[in-house]
C-alpha positions in Angstrom: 2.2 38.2 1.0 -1.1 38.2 2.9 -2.6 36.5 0.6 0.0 33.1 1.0 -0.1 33.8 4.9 -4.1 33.3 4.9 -3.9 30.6 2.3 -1.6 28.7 4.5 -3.7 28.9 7.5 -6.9 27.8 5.2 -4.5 24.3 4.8 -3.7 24.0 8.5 -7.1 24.8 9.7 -8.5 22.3 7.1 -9.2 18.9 8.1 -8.9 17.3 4.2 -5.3 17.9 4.7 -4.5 16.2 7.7 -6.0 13.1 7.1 -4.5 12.5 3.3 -1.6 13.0 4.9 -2.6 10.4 7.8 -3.5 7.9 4.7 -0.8 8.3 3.1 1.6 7.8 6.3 -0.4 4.2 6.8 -0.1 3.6 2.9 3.5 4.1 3.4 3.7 1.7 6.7 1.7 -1.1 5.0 4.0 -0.7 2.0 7.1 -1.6 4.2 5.8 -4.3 6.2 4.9 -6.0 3.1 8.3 -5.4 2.0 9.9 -6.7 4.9 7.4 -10.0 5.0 8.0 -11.3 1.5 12.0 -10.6 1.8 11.8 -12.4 5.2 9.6 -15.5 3.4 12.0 -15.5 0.7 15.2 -15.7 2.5 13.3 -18.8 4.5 12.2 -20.4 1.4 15.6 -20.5 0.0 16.9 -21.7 2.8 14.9 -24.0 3.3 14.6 -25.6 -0.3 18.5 -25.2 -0.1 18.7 -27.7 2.8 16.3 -30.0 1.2 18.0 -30.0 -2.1 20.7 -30.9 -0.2 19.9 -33.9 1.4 18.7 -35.4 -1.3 
């Protein structure tokens, strides 16, 4: 058991850990904004294309 208690405060200590976990929290972010820029361009583009297909 002493051996997973030292181990474990090896990983905290570390700074490797911290910062793939940092990367991976803005990896994450970008993901959604992305997400949320090309459903929010979409919606306008068919809206958009909706309206002009309709007047014609």
């Amino acid at each position: 058991m002493s051996k997973f208690i030292a181990a474990a405060r090896r990983l905290v200590v570390r700074e490797e850990g911290a910062t793939m976990v940092e990367y991976g929290l803005m990896v994450a972010l970008i993901a959604v904004v992305c997400v949320t820029a090309v459903t929010l361009v979409g919606t306008n583009l068919r809206t958009m294309f909706t309206s002009i297909a309709g007047s014609i």
